[in-house]
C-alpha positions as CSV (number, residue, x, y, z in Angstrom):
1,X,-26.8,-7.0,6.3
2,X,-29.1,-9.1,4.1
3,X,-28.1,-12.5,3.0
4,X,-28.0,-11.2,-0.6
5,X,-24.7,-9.5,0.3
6,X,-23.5,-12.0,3.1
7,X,-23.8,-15.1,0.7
8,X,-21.5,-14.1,-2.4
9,X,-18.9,-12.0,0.1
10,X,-18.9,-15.7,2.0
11,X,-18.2,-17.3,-1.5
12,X,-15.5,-14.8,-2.3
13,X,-13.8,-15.2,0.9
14,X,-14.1,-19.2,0.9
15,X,-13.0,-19.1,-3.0
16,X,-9.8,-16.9,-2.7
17,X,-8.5,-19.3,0.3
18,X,-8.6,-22.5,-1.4
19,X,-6.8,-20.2,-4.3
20,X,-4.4,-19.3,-1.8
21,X,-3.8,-23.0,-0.2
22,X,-3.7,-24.8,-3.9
23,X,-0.8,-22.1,-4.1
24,X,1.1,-22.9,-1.6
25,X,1.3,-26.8,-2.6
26,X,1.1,-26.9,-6.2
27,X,5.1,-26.8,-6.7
28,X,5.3,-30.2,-4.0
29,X,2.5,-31.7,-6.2
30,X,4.2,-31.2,-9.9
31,X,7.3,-32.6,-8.2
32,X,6.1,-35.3,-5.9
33,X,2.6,-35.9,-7.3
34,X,3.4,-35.6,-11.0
35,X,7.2,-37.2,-11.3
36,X,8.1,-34.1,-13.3
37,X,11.7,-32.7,-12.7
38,X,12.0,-29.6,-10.4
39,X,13.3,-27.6,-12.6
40,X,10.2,-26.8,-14.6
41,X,10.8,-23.0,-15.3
42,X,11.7,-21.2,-17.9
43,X,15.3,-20.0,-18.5
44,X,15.4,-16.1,-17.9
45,X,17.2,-14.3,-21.0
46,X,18.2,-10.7,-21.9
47,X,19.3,-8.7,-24.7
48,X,20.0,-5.0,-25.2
49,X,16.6,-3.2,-25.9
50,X,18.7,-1.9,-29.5
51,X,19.1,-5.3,-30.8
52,X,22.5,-5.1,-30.9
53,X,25.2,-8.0,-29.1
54,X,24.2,-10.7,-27.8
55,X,21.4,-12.5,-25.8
56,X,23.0,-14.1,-22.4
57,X,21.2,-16.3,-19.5
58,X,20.3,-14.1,-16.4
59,X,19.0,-17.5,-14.8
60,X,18.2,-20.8,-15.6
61,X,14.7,-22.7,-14.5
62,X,13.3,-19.5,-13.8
63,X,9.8,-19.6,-12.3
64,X,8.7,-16.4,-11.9
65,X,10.9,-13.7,-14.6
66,X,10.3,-10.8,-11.1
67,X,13.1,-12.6,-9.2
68,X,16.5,-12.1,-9.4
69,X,17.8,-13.3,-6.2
């Protein structure tokens, strides 16, 4: 393969690993690095899709809306 396709997949590979790993620790750095409080998410809301009732909590300091567990 010529180094004009080795050298950017290299990059690619090399960039989406340190993505991966700054990831992984970023949480244990806003905590412990940062002093800020764990609870740094967002509170999780719904209300009917007709407007009507009212809004209630699904789940408090949420960090990603997807989970529900």
């Amino acid at each position: 393969m010529p180094l004009t396709v080795l050298a950017p997949g290299a990059v690619s590979l090399i960039t989406d690993v340190s993505s991966e790993m700054v990831t992984a620790v970023l949480p244990l750095y806003v905590v412990a690095g940062l002093g800020l409080p764990g609870d740094y998410g967002s509170d999780l809301w719904a209300v009917r899709a007709d407007g009507t009732g009212t809004a209630r909590r699904l789940m408090t300091s949420a960090v990603a809306p997807a989970y529900l567990g």
